[in-house]
LOLORO-721969 format. One record per residue (C-alpha): residue number from 1; residue in one letter; chain; z, x, y. Coordinates in Angstrom, 3 decimals. Each point is the difference from the previous one (the first is absolute). Layout:
+-----+--------+--------+----------+----------+----------+
: num : residu : chaine :       c3 :       c1 :       c2 :
+-----+--------+--------+----------+----------+----------+
: NUM :      a :      A :        Z :        X :        Y :
...
+-----+--------+--------+----------+----------+----------+
END
This chain:
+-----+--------+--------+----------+----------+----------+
: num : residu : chaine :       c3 :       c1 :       c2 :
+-----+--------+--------+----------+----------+----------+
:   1 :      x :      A :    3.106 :    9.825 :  -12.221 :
:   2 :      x :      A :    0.571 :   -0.208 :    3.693 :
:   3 :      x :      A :    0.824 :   -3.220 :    1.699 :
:   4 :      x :      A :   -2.541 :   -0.875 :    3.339 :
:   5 :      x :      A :    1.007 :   -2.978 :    2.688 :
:   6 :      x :      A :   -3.593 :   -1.179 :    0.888 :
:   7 :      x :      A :   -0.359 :   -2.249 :    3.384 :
:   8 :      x :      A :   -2.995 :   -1.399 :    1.167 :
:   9 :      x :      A :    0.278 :   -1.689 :    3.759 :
:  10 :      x :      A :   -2.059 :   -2.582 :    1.002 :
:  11 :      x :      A :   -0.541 :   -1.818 :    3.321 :
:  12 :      x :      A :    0.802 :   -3.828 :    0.161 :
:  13 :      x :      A :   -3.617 :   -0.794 :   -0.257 :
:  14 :      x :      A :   -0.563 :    1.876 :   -2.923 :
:  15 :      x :      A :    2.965 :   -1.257 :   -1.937 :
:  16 :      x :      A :   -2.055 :   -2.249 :   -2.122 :
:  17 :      x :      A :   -2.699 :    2.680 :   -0.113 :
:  18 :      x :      A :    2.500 :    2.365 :   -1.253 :
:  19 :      x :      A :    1.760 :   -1.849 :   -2.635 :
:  20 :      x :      A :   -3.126 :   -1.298 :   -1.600 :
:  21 :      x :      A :   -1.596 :    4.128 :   -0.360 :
:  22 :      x :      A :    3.551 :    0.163 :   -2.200 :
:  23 :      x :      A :   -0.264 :   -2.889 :   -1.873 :
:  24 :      x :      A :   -3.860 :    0.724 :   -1.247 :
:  25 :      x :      A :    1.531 :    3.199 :   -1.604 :
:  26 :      x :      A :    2.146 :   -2.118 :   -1.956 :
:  27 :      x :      A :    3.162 :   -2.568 :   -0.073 :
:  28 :      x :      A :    1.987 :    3.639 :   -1.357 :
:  29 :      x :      A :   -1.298 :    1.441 :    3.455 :
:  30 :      x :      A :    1.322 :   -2.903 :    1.702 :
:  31 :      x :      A :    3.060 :    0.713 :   -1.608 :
:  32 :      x :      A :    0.488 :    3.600 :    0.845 :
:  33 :      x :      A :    0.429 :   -1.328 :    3.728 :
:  34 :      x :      A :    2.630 :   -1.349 :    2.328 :
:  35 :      x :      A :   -0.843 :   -1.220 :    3.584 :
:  36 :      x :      A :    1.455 :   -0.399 :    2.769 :
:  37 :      x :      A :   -3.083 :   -2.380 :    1.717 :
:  38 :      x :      A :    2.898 :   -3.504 :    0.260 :
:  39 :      x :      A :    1.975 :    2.501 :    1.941 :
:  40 :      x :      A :   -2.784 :    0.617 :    2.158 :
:  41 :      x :      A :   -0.327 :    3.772 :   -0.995 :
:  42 :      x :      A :   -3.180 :    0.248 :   -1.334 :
:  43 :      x :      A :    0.198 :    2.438 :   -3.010 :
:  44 :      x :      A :    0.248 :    0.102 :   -4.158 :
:  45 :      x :      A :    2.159 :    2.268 :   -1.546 :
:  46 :      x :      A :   -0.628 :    1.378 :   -3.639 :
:  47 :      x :      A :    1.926 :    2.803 :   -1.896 :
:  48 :      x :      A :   -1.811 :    1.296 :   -2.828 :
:  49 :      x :      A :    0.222 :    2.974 :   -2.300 :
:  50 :      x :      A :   -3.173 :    2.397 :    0.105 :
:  51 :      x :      A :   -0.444 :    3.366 :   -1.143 :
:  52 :      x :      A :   -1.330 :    1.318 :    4.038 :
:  53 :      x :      A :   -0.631 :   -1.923 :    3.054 :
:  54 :      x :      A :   -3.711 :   -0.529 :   -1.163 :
:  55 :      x :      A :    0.945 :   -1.761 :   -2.694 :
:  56 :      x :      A :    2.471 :   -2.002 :    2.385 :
:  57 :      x :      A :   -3.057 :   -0.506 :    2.129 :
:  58 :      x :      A :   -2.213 :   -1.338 :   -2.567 :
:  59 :      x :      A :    2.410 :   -2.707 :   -0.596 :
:  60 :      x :      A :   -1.086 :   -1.451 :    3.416 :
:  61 :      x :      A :   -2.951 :   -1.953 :    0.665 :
:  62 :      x :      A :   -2.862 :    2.947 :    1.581 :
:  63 :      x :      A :   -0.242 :   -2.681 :    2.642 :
:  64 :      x :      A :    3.761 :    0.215 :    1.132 :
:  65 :      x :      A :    0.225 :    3.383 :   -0.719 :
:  66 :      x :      A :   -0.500 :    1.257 :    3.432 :
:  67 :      x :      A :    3.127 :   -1.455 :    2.155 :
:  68 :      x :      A :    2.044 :    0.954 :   -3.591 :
:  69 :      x :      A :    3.022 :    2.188 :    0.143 :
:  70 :      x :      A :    0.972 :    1.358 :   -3.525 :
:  71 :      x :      A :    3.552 :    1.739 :   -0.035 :
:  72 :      x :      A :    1.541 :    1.379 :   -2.683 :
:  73 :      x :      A :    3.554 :   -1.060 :   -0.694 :
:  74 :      x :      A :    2.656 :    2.588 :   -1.291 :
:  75 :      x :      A :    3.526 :   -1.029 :   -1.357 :
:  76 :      x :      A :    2.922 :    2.163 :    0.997 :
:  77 :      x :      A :    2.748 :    0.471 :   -2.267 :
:  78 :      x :      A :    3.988 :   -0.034 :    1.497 :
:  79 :      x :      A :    0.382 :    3.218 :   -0.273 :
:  80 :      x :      A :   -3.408 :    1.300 :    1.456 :
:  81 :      x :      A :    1.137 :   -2.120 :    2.965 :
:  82 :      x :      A :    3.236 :    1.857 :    0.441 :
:  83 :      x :      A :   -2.220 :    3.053 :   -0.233 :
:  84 :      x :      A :   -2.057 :   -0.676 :    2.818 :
:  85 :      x :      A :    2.797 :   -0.589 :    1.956 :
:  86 :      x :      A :    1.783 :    2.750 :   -0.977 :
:  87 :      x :      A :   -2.474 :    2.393 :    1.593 :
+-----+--------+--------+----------+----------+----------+
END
C-alpha cells in the first residue's frame, strides 16, 4: 500500500483551532501527527498508508483539508540509486 506524508499548516492564531479539528477525529488522529508549532513553524505532519491520495485526504479533517498537501513517499533501493546516477 503506498506510504503518504500529510501536512496541514496553520497560522499562529489558529494553532489551537487546528489541533482541536484533529483531536475531535480521535486521540489515534492525534497520534498520526507531529508538529512543529514550539518551534514556531506552524504545521502537523502525518504519514499514513492509503490506497490513493483520496483516501489520504479523507484522513484529514474536511475543514483542514484545503491548505493540505498530501505527497506520496517512495523508498529507493541502493542499487536503484546507483542507477539513477548512472545515467
Amino acid at each position: 500500500m503506498p506510504t503518504y506524508l500529510i501536512e496541514t499548516p496553520h497560522t499562529m492564531e489558529e494553532c489551537a483551532w487546528s489541533l482541536k479539528q484533529i483531536l475531535d477525529h480521535g486521540t489515534q488522529m492525534l497520534d498520526k501527527f507531529n508538529w512543529g508549532c514550539m518551534d514556531d513553524e506552524h504545521r502537523g505532519w502525518a504519514i499514513v498508508e492509503a490506497a490513493n491520495k483520496f483516501e489520504a485526504q479523507d484522513i484529514i479533517p474536511t475543514i483542514l483539508r484545503s491548505k493540505a498537501r498530501i505527497i506520496e513517499l517512495q523508498k529507493f533501493t541502493a542499487d536503484e540509486v546507483r542507477a539513477f546516477h548512472a545515467r
